[in-house]
Every structure is written in C-alpha cells, then in structure tokens.
VOPA-24368 format. One record per residue (C-alpha): z, x, y; residue in one letter. Coordinates in nm, 4 decimals. Each point is the difference from the previous one (the first is absolute). Example, Ala and Ser with C-alpha at 12.3 -4.5 7.8 and 13.67 -1.06 7.14 Angstrom:
% residues 2
         c3         c1         c2   residu
     0.7800     1.2300    -0.4500        a
    -0.0660     0.1370     0.3440        s
***
This chain:
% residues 400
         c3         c1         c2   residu
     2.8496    -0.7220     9.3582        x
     0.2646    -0.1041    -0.2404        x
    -0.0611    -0.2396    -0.2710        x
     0.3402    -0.1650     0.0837        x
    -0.1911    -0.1395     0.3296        x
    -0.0442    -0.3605    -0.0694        x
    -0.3235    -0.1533     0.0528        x
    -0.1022    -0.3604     0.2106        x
    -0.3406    -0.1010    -0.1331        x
    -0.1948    -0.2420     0.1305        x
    -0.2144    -0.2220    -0.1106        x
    -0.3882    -0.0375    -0.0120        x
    -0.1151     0.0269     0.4359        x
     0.3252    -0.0762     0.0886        x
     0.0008     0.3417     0.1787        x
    -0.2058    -0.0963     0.3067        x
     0.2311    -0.1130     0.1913        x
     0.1908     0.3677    -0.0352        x
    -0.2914     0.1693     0.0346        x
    -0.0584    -0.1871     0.3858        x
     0.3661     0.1140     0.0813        x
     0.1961    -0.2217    -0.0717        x
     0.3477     0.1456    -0.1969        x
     0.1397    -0.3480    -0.2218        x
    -0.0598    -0.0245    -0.3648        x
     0.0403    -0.3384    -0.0770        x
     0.1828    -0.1075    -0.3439        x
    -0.3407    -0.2555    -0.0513        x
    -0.2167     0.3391     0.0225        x
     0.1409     0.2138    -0.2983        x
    -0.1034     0.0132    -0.3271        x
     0.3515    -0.0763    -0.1785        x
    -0.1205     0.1073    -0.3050        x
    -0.0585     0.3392     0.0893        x
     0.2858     0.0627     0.2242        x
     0.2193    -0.3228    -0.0419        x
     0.2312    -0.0197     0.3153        x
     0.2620    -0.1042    -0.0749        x
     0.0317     0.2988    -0.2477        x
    -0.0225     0.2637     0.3270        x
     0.3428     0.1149     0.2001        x
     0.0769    -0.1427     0.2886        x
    -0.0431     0.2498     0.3195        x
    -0.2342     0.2881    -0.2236        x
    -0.2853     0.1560     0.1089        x
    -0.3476    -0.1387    -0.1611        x
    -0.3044     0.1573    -0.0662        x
    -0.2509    -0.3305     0.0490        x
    -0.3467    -0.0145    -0.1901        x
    -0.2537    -0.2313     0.0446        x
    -0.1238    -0.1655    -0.3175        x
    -0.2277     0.2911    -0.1380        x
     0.3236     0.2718     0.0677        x
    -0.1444     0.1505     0.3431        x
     0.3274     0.1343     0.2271        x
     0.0392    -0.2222     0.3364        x
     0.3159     0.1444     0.0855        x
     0.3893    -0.0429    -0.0334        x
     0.2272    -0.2838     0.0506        x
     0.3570    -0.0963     0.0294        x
     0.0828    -0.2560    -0.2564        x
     0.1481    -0.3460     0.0260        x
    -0.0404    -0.1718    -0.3150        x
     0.2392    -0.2923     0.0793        x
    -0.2259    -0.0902     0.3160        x
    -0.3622    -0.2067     0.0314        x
    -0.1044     0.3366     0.1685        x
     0.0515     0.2076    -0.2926        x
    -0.0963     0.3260     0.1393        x
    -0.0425     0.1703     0.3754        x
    -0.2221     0.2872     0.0385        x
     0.1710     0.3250     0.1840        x
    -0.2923     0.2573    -0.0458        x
    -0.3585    -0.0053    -0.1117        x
     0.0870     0.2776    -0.1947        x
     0.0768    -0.0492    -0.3762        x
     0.1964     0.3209    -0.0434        x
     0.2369    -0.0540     0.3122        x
     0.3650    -0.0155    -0.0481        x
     0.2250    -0.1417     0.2277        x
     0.1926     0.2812     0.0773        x
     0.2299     0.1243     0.3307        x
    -0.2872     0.1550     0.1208        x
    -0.2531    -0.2676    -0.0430        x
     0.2550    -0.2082     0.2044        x
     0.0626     0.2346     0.2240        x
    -0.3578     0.0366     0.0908        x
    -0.0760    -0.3758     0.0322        x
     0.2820    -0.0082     0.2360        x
    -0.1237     0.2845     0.2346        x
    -0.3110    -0.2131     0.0420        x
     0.1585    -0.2842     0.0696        x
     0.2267     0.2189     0.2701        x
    -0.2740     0.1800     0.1259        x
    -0.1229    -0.3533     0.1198        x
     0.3241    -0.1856     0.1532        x
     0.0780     0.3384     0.1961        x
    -0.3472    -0.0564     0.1421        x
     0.0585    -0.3328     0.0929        x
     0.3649    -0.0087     0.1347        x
     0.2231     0.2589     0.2113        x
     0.3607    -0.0815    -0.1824        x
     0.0454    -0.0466    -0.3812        x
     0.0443    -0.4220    -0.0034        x
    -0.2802    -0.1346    -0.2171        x
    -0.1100    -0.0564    -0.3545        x
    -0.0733     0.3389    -0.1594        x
    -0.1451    -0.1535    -0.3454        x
    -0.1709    -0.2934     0.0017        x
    -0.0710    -0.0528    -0.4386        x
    -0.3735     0.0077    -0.1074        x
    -0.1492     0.0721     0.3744        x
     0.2176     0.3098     0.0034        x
    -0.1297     0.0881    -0.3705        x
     0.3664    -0.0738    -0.1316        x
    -0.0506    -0.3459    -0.1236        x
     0.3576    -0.2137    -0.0655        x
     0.1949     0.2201     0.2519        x
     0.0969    -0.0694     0.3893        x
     0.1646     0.2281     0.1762        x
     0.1242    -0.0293     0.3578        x
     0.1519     0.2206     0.2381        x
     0.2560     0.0034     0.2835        x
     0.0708     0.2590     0.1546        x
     0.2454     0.2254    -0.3026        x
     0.0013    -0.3083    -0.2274        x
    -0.2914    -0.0785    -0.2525        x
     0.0173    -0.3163    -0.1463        x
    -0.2285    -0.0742    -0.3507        x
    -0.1139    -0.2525    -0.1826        x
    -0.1172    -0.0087    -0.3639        x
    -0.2013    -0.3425    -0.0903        x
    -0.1090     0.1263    -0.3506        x
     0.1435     0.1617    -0.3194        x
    -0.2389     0.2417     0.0209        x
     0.1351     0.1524     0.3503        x
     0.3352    -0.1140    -0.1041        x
    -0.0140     0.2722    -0.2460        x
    -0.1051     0.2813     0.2232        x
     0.2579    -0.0796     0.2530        x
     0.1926     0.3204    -0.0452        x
    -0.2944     0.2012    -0.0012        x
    -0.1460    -0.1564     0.3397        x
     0.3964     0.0386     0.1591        x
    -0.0389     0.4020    -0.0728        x
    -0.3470     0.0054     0.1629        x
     0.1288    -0.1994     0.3422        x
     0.3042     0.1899     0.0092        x
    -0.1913     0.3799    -0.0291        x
    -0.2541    -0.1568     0.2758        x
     0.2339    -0.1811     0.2359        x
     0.3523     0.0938    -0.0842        x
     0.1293    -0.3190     0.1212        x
     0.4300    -0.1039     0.0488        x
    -0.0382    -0.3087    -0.1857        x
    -0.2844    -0.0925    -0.2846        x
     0.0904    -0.3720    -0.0956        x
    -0.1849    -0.2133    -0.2946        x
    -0.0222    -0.3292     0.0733        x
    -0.1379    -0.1830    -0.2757        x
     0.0714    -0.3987     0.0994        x
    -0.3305    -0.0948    -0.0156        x
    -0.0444    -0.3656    -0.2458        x
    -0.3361     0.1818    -0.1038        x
     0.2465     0.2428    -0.1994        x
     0.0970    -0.2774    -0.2539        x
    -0.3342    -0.0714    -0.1123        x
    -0.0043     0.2875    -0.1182        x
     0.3426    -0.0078    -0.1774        x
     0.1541     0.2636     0.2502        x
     0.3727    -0.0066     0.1205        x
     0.0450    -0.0892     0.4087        x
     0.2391     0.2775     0.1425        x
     0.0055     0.1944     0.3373        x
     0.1509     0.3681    -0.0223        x
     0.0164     0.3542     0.1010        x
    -0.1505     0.2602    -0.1214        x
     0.0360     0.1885     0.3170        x
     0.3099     0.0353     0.2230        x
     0.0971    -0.4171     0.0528        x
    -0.1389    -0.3196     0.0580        x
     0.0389    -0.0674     0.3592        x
     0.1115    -0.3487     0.1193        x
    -0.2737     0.0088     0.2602        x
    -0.3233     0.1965     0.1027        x
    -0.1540     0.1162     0.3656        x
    -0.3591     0.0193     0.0977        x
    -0.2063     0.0286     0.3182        x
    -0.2873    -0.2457     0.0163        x
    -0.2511    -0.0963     0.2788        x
     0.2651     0.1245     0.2551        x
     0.3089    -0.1229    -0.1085        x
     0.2895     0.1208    -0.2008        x
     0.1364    -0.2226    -0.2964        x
     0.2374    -0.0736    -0.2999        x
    -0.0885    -0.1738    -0.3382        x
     0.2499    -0.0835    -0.2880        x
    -0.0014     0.2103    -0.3008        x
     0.2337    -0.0785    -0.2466        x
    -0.0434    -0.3851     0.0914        x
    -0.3391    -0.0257     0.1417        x
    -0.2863    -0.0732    -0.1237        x
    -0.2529     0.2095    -0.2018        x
     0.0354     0.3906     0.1375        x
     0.1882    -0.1380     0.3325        x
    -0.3292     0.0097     0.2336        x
    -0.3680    -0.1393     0.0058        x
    -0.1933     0.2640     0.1551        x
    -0.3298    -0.1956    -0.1391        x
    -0.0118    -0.2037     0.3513        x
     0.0324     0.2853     0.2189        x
    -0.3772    -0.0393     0.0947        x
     0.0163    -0.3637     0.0990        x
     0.3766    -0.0108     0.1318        x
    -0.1727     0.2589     0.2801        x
    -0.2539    -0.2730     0.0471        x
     0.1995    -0.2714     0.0299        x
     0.1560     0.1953     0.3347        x
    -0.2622    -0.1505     0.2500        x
     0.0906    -0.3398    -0.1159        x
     0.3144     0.0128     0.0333        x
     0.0620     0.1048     0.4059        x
     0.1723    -0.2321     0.1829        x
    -0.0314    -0.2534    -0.3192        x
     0.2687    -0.2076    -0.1776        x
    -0.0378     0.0609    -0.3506        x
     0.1091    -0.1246    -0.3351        x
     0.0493     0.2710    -0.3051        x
     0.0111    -0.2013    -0.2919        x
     0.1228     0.2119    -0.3092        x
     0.0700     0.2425     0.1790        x
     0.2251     0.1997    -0.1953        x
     0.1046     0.3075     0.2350        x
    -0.2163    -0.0235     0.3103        x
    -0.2638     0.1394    -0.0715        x
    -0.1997    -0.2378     0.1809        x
     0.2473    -0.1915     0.2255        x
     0.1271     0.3066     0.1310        x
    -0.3285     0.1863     0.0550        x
    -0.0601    -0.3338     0.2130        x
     0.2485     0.0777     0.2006        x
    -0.0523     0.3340     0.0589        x
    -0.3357    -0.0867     0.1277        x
     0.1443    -0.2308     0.2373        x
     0.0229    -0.3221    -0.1604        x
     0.2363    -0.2351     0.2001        x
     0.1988    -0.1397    -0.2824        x
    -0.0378     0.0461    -0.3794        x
     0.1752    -0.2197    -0.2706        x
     0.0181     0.1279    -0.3436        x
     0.0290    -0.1495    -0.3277        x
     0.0991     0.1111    -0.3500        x
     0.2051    -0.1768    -0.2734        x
     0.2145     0.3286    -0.0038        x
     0.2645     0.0424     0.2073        x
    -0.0128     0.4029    -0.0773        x
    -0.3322     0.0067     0.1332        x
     0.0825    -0.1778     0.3029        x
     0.2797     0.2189     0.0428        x
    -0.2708     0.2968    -0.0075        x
    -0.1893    -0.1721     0.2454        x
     0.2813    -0.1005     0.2849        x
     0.1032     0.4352    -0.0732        x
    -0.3884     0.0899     0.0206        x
    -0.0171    -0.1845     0.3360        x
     0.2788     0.1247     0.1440        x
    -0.1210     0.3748    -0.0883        x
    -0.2476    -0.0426     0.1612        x
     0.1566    -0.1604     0.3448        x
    -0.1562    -0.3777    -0.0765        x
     0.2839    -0.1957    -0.1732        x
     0.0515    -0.2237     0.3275        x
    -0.3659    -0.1447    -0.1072        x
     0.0689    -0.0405    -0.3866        x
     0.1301    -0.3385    -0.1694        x
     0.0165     0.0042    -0.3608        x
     0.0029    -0.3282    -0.2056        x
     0.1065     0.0381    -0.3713        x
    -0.1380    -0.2209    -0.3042        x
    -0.3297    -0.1018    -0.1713        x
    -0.3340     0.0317     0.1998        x
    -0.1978    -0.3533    -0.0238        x
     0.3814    -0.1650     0.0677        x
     0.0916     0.2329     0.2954        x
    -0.3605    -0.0915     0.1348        x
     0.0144    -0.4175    -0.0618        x
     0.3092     0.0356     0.2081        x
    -0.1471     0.1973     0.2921        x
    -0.3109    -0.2079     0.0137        x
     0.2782    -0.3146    -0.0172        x
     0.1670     0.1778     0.3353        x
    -0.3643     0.0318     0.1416        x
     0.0217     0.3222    -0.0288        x
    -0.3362     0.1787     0.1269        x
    -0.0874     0.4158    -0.0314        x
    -0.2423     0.1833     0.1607        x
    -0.0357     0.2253    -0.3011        x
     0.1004    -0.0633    -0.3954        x
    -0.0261     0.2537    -0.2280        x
     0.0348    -0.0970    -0.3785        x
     0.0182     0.3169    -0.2179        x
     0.1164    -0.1787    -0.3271        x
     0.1233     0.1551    -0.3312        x
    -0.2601    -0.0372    -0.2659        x
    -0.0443    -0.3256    -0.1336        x
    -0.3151     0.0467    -0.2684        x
     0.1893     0.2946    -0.1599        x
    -0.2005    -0.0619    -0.3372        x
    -0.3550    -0.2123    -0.0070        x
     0.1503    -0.2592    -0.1832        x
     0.2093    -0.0774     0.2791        x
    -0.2848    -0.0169     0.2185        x
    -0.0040    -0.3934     0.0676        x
     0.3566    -0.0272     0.0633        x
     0.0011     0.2925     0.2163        x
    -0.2497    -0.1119     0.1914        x
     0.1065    -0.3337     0.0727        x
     0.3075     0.2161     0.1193        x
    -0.2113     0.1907     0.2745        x
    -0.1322    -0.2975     0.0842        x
     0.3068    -0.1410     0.0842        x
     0.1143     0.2776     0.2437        x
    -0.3141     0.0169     0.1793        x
    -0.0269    -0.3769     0.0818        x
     0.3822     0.0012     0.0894        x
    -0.0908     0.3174     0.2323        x
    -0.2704    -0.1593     0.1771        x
     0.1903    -0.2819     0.0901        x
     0.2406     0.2903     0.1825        x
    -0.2767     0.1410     0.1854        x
    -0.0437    -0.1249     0.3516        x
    -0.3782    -0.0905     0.0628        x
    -0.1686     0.3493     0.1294        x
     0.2908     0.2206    -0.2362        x
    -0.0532     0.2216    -0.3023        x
     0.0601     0.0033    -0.3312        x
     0.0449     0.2935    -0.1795        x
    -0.0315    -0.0897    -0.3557        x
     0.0391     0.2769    -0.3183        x
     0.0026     0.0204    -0.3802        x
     0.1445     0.2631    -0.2129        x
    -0.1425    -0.1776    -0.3496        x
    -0.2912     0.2139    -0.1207        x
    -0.1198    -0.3207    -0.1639        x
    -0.0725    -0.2065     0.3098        x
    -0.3139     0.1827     0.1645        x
     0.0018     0.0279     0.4280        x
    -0.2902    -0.2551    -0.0297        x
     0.2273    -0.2885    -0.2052        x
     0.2784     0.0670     0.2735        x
    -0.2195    -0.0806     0.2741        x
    -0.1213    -0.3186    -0.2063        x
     0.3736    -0.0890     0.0559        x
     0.0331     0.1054     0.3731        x
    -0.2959    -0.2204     0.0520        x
     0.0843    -0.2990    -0.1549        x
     0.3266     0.0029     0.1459        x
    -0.1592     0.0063     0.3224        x
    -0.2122    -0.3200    -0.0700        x
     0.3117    -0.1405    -0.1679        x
     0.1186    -0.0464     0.3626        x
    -0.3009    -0.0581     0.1574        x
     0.0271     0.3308     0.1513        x
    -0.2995     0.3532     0.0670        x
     0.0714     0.2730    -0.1982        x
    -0.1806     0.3291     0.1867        x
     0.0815     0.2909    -0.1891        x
    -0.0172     0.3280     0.1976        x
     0.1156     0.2574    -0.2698        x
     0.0831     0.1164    -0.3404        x
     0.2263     0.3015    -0.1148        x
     0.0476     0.1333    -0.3602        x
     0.2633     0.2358    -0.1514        x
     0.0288     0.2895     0.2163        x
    -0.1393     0.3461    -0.0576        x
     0.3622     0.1456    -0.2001        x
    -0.1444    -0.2935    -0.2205        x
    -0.3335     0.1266    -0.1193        x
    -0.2588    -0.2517    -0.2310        x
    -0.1240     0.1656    -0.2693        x
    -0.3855    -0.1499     0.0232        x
    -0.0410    -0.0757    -0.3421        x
     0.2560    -0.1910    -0.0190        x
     0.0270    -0.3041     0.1595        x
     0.3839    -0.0662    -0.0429        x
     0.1213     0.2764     0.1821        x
    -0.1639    -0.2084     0.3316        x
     0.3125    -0.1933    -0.0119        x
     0.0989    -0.1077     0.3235        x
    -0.1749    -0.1773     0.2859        x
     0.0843    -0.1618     0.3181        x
    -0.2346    -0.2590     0.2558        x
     0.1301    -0.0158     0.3624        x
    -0.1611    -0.3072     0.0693        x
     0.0335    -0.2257     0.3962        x
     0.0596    -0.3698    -0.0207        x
    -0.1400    -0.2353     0.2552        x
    -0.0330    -0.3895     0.0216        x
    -0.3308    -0.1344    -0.1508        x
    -0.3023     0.1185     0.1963        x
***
C-alpha cells in the first residue's frame, strides 16, 4: 500500500457501529488529532483505523459533510479502480436481470449496491447517475468507463440536481458524458408503457422505488374514482386507470408533470378518464372538499418533507396536514394509500399520522397492507436508512 493513502482514524470504540455493517463515519467519531478532517481531500480513498491502528477498510471521503466518510470495501488495501466498479456493477446487474425482462429499473442503488453516494438508473439505452457525495463525485469518470464497457449504452447522462450536493459544497449541473441528454425517457412498468421528463423533471426522470406498491394499489383501484395527489407523471393515477379505475384526477404543482401525465394516459389508451388539476396539494384539496368532492381511493405519495432530522417537527406537522385533508376526501368504506419517501420518518410514525387523522374526523382507520421500496431498491440490513420508503393502504369507515 502506498504511504500517500490517507488515513480516517477513529476514535476510542467508535468502531462498533462499522464493525455491525454499517458504512458512515461520522465527523463526531474521529480522532481530529490524528487525522484532522478537514486536512483530508475531498472525494480520496481512506484507509480507516480504529483507535489502536487495526485496518476496517476503505472509504470515500467527504470532509465538508456531518458524514465524513462512507465505507466502499472492508478491505484496507482496495482501490477504487475500473475494475472494482465494474465488478460491483455486474452484481448489481446480475440481480435486476433476475428480477425484470426489459432494462427499465434502478441498476445502482448507493450503499445497498456496495457503491455508497451513487444512483444509477436505467431506461432502456439511457443510464442516468447520480453522485450525492464528493467522494463518488470524484470517481465519476472512472464509474462512466466501467458502465459503458458493461452496457454500452446511446446516452450516459449525469444528473447531479440533488440539494444534498450543496452541503457538501458541490456544483448542481446535468450533462453528458455519453451521446446526449434526452428531453424525455421510456420504461415499461406493471404493464404499461410510459414517458418521464429528463432535462426538466425531477431527480433521474422516474421513481421506480414504488413499483412494488403501485402493483398493489391495482385491486383498489377497479371500477374506483380516484384522486392522485402529487402525482407528478402518473405513476399512480395512471396505473389506476389501467386497472380499471372509473375516473382519476391528478394533482401536481407542475404543469410539466401534468403534461407527462395527460401523454402517459393517452399512451396507454386511458386519457378520456384523466383530469389533471395544477397547483399546491393541501389548497387543491380544501377546494375539492369545498365542492364536496368525495374519492373512492386517494393516494398521497408526497416529496420528502423531514429531509434532515432537524426538520423533523415541521415536516411532520406537514404530513399531518395531507393526511387529515385526504381523509376528509375519502368516501366512508374508501382507501387511502398513504407513502413517505423521508428516511427520517419511520413506517410506524406515518401510521401514527394515518390514525389520528382518522379520529380527527371521527372516522375507522383498518389498514390492510404495507409496501416498501421495491426489490431494484435493496436495504442494506445494517443500515437502517437505506429502508427509506413506506406506504399504509389503510380503509376508512364511519365510527363503529
């Protein structure tokens, strides 16, 4: 190993944690005066020590972020070369070509994929990648040679817009270091055929995360009038139609996305159902419950509104607010379909909210199911925060 390596140690028993499986060094659990961080570069490779100098394995640095350091390999000597990528990114393959026929899903899911900082997601010839830390940020080139020599995709497109860049001091920018960045994408999902924004949409264009409890939703929605609040694309609204809901109405404060949706529905032969309503949420649904406005099925699949624990009590106040406006929508013996994308608010806190929204209006809240991230999504065990995203399908009735 060269001596130019730099080295993360920690300090005294601040290792257990790592040594259960977990892969964040937190700033709070390095001894700055052996390896003061912010002395170490920005996107290198670490050896990390525990406090008496025994190896736990490398890291990619991020010195200007609370999580200082994320572990990539258990092994001290491993570099982060083309090929170390390249064989992370064959496992990763190996297990979305298992799950799905055609190539529309995400490929690299960060620390559950053993690539911790990086997305990457794929439709059909285009890969689109995120990099959320400096440490990935710097190995961007080096992880664009490995997905081009194991996919050799038309388009590879960076699209780095996420706000968790700045806190690390990194530039926003979307780009090509491949072919072009498309102005839209196409995918296949749960039997239907659809188009998400690129250049203008949000995050990499699609969220395959709810594939899992979008094809759940389907026996809900048959003959149903339902009410897709954020609903960006269509995900959900038009899913509901394709499983034979009667009438969906969609909502989004993006006009873009709308547009998306109304295109989505008519590829798929169910615009005639589709009405689209463009503005903010909680005021598009005061004005429908002011029009008496009643739904046999809502689904609420918000943005994330706890995107740091310190904006925990304000973003909860904020899911509360959607859920008790929702019930009010729900005509007594509907469903609710109710989600959260914030890894701080754990499934059990959300249903806390369903429930007391429920009571808020005097009304029974059965809950029948529960759906996670789906399997293009792994959880890496140890690690609680890659369990992001939950939804409850809950049944409202009067007061029994």
């Amino acid at each position: 190993m060269s001596d130019s390596v730099p080295v993360l140690r920690l300090r005294k028993n601040e290792e257990r944690r790592l040594k259960a499986g977990h892969d964040w060094i937190y700033a709070n659990e390095v001894d700055s005066g052996e390896t003061p961080v912010k002395s170490l570069p920005a996107g290198a490779a670490a050896r990390v020590e525990d406090a008496r100098g025994k190896p736990l394995g490398r890291a990619l640095l991020s010195p200007n972020s609370l999580i200082v350091g994320r572990l990539y390999s258990r092994d001290p000597d491993q570099e982060p070369s083309r090929s170390f990528f390249k064989k992370r990114i064959e496992q990763a393959l190996a297990l979305r070509e298992t799950l799905f026929d055609a190539p529309g899903y995400r490929l690299v899911h960060g620390e559950a994929d053993g690539l911790p900082g990086l997305v990457v997601d794929r439709y059909d010839d285009t890969l689109v990648l995120q990099a959320g830390t400096a440490g990935m940020e710097a190995h961007l080139e080096t992880v664009v040679s490995a997905l081009d020599a194991l996919l050799s995709p038309t388009n590879i497109v960076v699209r780095n817009e996420a706000g968790v860049r700045e806190l690390e001091d990194l530039p926003l920018y979307t780009r090509a270091l491949k072919g072009e960045v498309p102005e839209s994408v196409t995918l296949s999902e749960n039997g239907g055929r659809f188009t998400a924004p690129l250049r203008e949409g949000q995050k990499t264009g699609w969220f395959f995360d709810h594939r899992s409890a979008r094809a759940r939703m389907a026996g809900l929605a048959k003959d149903a009038r339902v009410l897709d609040v954020f609903a960006y694309c269509g995900g959900w609204g038009v899913q509901a139609a394709l499983a034979g809901a009667r009438e969906v109405t969609g909502v989004d404060s993006s006009g873009l996305a709308l547009d998306y949706m109304h295109r989505n529905a008519e590829l798929n032969g169910v615009g005639d159902r589709l009405r689209t309503l463009e503005g903010d949420a909680q005021t598009a649904m005061k004005e429908l419950i002011a029009d008496g406005e009643k739904f046999d099925l809502v689904i609420l699949d918000p943005p994330a509104f706890i995107k740091r624990r310190k904006d925990f009590k304000n973003g909860l106040a904020g899911y509360h607010a959607i859920n008790e406006l929702a019930v009010r929508l729900v005509k007594p013996g509907g469903y609710l379909i109710s989600a959260s994308c914030s890894m701080h608010l754990p499934a059990d806190k959300l249903l806390d909210v369903m429930r007391a929204s429920a009571r808020h209006i005097d009304r029974a809240l059965q809950i029948i199911g529960q759906e996670g991230q789906g399997p293009d999504h792994p959880i890496q065990p140890a690690m609680p925060e890659t369990a992001y995203l939950k939804s409850w399908f809950g049944r409202l009735l009067f007061r029994f």
